[in-house]
C-alpha positions, 0 to 999 in steps of 0.5 A, spaced: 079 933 817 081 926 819 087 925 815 086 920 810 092 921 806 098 924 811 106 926 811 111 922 809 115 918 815 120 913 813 118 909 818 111 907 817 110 899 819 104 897 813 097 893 817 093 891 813 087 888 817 082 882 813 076 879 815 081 872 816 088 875 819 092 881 820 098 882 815 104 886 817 109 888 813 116 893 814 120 895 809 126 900 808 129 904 803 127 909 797 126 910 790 127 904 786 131 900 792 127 897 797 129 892 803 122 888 806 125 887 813 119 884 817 113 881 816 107 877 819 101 874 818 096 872 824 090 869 823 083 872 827 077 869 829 070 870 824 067 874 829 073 880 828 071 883 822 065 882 818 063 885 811 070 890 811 068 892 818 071 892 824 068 889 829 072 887 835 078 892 835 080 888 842 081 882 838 084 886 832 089 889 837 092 882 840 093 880 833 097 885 831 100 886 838 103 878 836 104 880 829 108 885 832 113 880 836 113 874 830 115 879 826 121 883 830 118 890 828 121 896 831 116 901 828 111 905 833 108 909 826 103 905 822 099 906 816 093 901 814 087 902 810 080 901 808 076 897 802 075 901 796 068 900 797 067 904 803 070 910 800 066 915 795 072 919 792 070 926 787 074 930 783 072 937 784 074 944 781 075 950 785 078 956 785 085 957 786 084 963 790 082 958 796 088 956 800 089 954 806 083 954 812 079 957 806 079 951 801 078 946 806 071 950 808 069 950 800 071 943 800 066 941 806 062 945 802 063 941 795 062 935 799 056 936 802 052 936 796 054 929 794 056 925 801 050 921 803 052 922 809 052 928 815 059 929 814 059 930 822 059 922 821 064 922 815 071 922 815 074 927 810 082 928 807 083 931 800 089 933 795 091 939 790 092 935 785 094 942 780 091 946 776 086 944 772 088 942 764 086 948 760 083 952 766 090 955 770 085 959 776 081 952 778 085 947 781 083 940 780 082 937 788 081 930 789 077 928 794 076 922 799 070 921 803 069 915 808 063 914 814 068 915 820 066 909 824 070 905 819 077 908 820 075 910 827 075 901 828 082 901 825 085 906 828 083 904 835 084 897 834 092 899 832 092 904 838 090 899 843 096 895 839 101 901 841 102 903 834 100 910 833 096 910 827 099 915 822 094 914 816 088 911 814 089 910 806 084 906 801 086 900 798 085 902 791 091 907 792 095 901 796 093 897 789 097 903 785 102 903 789 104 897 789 104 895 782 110 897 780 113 891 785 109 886 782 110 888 775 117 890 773 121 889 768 114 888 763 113 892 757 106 898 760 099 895 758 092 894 762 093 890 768 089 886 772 089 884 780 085 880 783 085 880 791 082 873 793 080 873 800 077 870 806 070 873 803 071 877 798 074 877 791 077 884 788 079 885 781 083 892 779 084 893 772 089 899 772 093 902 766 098 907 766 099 905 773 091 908 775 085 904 777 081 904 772 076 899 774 074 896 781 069 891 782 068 887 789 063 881 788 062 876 794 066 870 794 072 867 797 076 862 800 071 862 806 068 857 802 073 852 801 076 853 809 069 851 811 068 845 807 074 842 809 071 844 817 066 840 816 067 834 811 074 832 815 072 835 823 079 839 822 079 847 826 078 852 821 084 855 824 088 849 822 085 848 815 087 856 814 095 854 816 095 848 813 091 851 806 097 857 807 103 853 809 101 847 802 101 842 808 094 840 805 093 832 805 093 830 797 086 826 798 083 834 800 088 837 795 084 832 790 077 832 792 075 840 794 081 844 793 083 843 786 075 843 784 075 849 788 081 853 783 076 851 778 072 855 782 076 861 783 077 861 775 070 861 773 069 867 778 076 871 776 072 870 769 066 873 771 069 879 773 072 880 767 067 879 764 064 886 767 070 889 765 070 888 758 062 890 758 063 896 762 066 899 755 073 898 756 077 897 750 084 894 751 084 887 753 087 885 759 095 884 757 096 880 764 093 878 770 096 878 777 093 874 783 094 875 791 090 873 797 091 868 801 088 864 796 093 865 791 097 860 795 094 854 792 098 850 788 097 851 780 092 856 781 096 861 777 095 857 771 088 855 773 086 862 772 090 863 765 087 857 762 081 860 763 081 866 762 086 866 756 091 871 759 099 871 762 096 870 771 102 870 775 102 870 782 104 877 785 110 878 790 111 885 792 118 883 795 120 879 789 125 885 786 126 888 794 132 886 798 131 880 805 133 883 811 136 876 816 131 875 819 126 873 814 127 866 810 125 867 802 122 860 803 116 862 808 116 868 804 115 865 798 109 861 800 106 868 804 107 873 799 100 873 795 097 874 802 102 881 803 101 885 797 097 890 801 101 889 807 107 891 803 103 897 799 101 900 805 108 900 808 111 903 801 108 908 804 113 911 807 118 911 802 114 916 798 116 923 797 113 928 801 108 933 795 
């Protein structure tokens, strides 16, 4: 089976590609004690990815490889992942007698039944969770299926960079695993991150550190990098950095960004919306957002206004040490836009099972 979960290895660098720009992020450490110590983010043409899916792994693979020299990293093993929408997870019961080559052949056999897909096209991984509450001769197997194109681009794309691609995790996992960089130091509730990217706008509602809730809905900060290409004639690849780096002309910032920020808002509360009519119970206790969108000023309290709850700005490498290299105020503006660069690097840190 494709290995959709792997082995700890403490020296994993974290590459998550989006549909406007790789980010690459290395961190060190264990447990409760991390150092982030490279990073980068460069930008790729639209041609690249589209709808989640890699198209030019070529094209892929030179932003990384340049990522790879801004950022100074030494890593040659590498961990990057897929959207939540492309992947079908199923919990399975099966019995405790199944071991080995054994219970990878019943879990085909398991998958076979729900798995739209030939599972020749279909790339598999599970884990044994344990047994199973109040049964002890079955275990609980959580398994997760994904067409195999879509982790056979990324892998080639990172092999073509000179990483050796040792996992191809999800993002809901990444999301899980992050939560407590972003959310330390704060009393457990319900949790909200919304992950606003170039296309595509993600809400994770989590409690007890689990995703309980994902929704993708199609917007992003393509619309607003594209109004501004077209109004002031400015290259889509300047308009990103100077939306990125807040180098933005007040007359832009007051005429399409801030309206845009309204925009945001009105769509992180449409996703709630459905959260809240999908039965949950608990009303989000704080909201979290990060994407390169994130990075606009006020956005924060934008959204909060609307919404009626705590928004923060998430900073995977708030509560991390800085290697030298890195400086904290460049780091500051980019960390929205590396939380699942992060996630994915806090793989390594893991504790075998």
């Amino acid at each position: 089976m494709v290995s959709l979960f792997g082995t700890k290895n403490a020296g994993w660098i974290g590459v998550d590609i989006g549909s406007s720009s790789v980010k690459l992020a290395a961190v060190a450490g264990s447990g409760k004690s991390a150092e982030l110590i490279a990073y980068a983010i460069v930008s790729l043409p639209a041609s690249a990815v589209i709808d989640g899916n890699v198209q030019e792994p070529d094209v892929v693979a030179e932003a990384i490889e340049r990522g790879l020299k801004i950022s100074g990293a030494k890593q040659k093993l590498a961990v990057t992942s897929v959207p939540s929408s492309a992947v079908i997870t199923k919990e399975l019961q099966i019995s405790n007698v199944f071991v080995g080559m054994e219970l990878e052949e019943q879990v085909r056999i398991e998958a076979d039944q729900f798995v739209p897909y030939a599972l020749d096209e279909v790339a598999l991984d599970f884990q044994v969770i344990g047994p199973l509450k109040g049964n002890p001769l079955l275990n609980e197997i959580l398994l997760v299926a994904c067409r195999r194109d879509d982790v056979s681009a990324r892998e080639d794309a990172l092999d073509t960079a000179g990483l050796k691609c040792e996992v191809v995790d999800v993002d809901t996992y990444v999301i899980e695993r992050v939560l407590p960089w972003l959310d330390r130091d704060k009393e457990a509730g319900t949790i909200g991150i919304v992950d606003i990217g170039a296309s595509t706008l993600t809400l994770n509602v989590l409690r007890d550190g689990k995703v309980i809730y994902n929704r993708e809905q199609a917007f992003g900060g393509n619309e607003l990098t594209n109004t501004i290409h077209k109004q002031y004639g400015l290259d889509v690849a300047e308009v990103e950095k100077q939306l990125r780096m807040r180098e933005i002309s007040e007359e832009i910032e007051e005429m399409l960004v801030q309206p845009f920020a309204s925009a945001v808002a009105q769509q992180v509360s449409r996703s709630l919306q459905f959260f809240y009519s999908s039965g949950a119970r608990n009303q989000l206790d704080r909201l979290y957002l990060c994407g390169g969108v994130a990075g606009i000023d006020d956005i924060d309290s934008i959204v909060g206004t609307e919404i009626g709850v705590d928004t923060f700005i998430a900073n995977p490498a708030a509560a991390m040490k800085l290697a030298s290299r890195i400086n904290p105020a460049k780091l500051e503006v980019d960390a929205p836009a590396l939380v699942k660069a992060v996630g994915l690097a806090l793989r390594s840190l893991e504790k075998s099972a």
